[in-house]
Backbone bond lengths (Angstrom), bond angles and torsions (degrees), N, CA, C in turn:
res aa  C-N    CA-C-N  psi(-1)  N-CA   C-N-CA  omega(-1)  CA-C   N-CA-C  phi
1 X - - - 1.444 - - 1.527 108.89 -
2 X 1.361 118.39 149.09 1.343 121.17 172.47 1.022 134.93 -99.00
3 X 1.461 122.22 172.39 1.695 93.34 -159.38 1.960 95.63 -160.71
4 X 1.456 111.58 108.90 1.264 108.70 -163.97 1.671 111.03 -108.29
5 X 1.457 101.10 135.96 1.628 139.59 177.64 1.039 106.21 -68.20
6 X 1.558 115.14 135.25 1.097 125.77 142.62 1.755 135.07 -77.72
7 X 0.977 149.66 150.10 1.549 132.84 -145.25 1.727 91.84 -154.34
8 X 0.969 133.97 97.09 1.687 132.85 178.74 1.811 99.15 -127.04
9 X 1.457 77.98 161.47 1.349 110.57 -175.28 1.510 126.63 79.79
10 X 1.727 106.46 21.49 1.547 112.71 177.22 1.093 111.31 -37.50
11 X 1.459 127.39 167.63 1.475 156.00 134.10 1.638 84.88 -54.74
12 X 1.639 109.83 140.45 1.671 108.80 144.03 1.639 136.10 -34.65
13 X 1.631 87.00 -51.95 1.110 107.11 -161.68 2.177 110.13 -75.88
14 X 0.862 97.66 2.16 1.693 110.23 -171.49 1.612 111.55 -66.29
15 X 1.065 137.24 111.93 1.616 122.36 -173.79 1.630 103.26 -98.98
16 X 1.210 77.56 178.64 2.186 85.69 -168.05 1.808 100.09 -73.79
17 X 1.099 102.63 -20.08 1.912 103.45 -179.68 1.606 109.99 -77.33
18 X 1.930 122.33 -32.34 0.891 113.78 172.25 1.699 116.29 -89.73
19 X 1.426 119.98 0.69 1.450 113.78 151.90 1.379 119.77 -83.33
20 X 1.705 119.01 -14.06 1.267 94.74 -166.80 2.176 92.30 -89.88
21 X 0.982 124.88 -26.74 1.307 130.57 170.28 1.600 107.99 -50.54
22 X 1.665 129.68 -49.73 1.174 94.15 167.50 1.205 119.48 -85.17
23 X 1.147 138.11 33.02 1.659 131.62 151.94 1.036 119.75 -98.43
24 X 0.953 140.63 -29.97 1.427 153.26 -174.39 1.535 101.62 -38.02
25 X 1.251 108.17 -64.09 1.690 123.03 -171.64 1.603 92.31 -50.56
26 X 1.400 121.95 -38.78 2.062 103.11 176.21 1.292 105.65 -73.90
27 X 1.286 126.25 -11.40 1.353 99.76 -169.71 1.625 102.64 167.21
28 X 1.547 113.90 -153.62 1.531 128.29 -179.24 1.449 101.37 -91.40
29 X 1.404 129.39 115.50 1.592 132.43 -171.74 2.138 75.03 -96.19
30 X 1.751 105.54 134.06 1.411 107.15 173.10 1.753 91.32 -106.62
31 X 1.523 121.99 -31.27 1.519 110.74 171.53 1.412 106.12 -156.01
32 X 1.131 115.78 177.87 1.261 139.49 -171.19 1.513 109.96 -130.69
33 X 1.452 138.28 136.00 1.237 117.08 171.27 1.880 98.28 -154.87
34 X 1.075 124.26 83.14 1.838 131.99 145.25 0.858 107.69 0.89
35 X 1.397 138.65 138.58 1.220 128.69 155.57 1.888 94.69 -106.45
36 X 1.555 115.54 157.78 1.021 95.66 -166.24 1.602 84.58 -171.15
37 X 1.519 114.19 145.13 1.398 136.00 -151.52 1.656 108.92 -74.22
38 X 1.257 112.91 117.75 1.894 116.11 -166.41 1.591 92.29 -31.81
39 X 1.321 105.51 -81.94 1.595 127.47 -165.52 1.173 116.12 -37.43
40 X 1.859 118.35 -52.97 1.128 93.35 -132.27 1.963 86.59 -126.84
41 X 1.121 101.91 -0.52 1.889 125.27 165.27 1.421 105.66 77.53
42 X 1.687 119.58 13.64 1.566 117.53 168.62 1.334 115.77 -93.84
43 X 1.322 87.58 146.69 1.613 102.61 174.92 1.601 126.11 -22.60
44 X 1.279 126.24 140.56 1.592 92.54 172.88 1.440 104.39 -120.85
45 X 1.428 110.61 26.33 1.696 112.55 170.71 1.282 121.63 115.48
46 X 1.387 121.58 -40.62 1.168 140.21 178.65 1.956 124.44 -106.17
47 X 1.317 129.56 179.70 1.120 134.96 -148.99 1.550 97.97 -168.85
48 X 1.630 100.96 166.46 1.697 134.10 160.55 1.106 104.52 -156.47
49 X 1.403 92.39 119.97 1.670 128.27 166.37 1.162 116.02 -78.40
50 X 1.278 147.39 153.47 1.705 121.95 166.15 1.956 78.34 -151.02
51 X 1.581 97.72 113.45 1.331 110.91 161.31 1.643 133.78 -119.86
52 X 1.271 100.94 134.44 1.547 137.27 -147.67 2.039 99.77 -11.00
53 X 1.532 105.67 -50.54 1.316 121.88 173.05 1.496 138.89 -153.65
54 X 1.063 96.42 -171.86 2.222 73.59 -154.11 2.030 102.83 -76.21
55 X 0.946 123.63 -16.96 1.646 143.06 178.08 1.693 82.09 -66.21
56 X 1.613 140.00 -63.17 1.203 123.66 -176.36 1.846 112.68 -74.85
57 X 1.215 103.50 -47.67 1.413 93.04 151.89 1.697 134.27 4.96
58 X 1.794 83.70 -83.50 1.457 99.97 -157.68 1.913 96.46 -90.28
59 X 1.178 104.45 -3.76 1.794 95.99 162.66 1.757 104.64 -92.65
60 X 0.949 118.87 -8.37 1.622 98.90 -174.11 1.428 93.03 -88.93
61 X 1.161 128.73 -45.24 1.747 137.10 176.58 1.846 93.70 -57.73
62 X 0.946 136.80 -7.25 1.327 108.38 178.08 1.479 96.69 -114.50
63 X 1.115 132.99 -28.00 1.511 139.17 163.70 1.553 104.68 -50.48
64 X 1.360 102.09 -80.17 1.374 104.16 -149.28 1.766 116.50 -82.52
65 X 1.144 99.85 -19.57 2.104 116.65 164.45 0.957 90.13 -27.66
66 X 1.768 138.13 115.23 1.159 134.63 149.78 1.360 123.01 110.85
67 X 1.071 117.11 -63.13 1.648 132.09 145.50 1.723 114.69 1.04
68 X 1.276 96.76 109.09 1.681 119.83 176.34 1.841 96.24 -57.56
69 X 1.003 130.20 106.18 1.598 142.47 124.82 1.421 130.40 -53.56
70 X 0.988 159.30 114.43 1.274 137.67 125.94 1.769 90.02 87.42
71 X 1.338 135.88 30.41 1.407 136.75 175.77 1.872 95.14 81.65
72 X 0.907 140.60 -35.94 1.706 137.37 179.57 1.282 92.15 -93.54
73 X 1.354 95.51 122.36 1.716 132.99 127.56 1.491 144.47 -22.89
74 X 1.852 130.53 59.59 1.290 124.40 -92.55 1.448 75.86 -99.65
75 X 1.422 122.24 159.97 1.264 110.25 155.86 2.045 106.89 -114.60
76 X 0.653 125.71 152.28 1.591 156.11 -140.35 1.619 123.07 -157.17
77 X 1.563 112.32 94.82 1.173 108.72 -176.35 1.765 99.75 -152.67
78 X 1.369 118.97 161.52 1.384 123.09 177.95 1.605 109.10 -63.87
79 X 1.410 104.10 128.68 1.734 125.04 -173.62 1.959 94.64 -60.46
80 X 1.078 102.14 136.07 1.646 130.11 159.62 1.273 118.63 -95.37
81 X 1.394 113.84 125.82 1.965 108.43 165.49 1.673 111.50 -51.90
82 X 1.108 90.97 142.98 1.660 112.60 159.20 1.599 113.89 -40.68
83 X 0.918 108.91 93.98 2.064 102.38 173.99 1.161 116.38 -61.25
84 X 1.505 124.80 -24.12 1.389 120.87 -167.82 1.552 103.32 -92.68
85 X 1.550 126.39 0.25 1.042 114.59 174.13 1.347 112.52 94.32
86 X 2.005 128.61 -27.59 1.341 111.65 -170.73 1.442 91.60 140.04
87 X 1.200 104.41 -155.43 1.849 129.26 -170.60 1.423 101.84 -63.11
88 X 0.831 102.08 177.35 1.976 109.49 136.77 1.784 96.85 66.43
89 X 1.125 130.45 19.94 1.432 120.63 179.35 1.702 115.53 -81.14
90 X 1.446 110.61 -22.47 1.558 120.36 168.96 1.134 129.86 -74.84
91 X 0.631 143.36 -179.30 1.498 153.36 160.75 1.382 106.71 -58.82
92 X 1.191 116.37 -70.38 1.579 108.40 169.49 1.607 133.69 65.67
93 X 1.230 148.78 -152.80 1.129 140.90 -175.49 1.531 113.92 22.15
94 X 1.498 113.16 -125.32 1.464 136.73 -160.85 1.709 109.52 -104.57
95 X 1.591 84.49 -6.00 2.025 88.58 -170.83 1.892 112.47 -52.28
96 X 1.758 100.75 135.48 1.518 100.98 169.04 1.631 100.25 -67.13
97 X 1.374 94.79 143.47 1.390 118.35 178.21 2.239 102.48 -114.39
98 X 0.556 103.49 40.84 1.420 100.34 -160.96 1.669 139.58 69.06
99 X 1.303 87.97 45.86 1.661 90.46 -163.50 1.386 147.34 89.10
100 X 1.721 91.22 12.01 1.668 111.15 -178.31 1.230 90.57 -95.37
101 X 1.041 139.38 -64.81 1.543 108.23 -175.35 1.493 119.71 -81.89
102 X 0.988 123.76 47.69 1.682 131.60 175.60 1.735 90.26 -96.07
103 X 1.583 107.67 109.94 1.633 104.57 -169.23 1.613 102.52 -92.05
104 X 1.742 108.80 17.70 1.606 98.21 163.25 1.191 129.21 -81.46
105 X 1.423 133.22 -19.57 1.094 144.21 -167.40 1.693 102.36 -74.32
């Protein structure tokens, strides 16, 4: 079973080929995935690793925890679900906020 990482504190400049190279050495990298800014298509610092099984897993987290990248200091730990469930946790859309969108003022 597989079991996917979280990867923070990139360099910008870090691409998903030079994260999946330093993992490799723990183990079978099954993906790689950037996270990377809607708008503006840069990096936004962080990553998911998802390696082959949790035994490679827990060697890439003991390798790479800490480990200088790209000048940053990576931090590396097993990925958590989303608590909020996803999108849409704000208020968001058209909702009155108290009179900020009242376009009379």
């Amino acid at each position: 079973m597989s079991t996917k990482l979280y990867v923070g504190n990139l360099s910008f400049q870090t691409t998903s080929a030079d994260l999946e190279q330093a993992f490799v050495g723990a183990g079978a990298v099954q993906s790689v995935r950037l996270i990377t800014d809607r708008d503006t298509g840069r990096s936004r610092g962080f990553a998911f690793v998802e390696m082959a099984s949790q035994a490679e897993a827990e060697e890439a987290i003991k390798q790479l925890n800490g480990k200088e990248v790209g000048g940053r200091s990576l931090t590396v730990n097993t990925a958590r679900p989303r608590e909020d469930g996803g999108r849409g946790a704000g208020l968001g859309g058209g909702a009155d906020r108290g009179g900020y969108n009242n376009k009379s003022w």
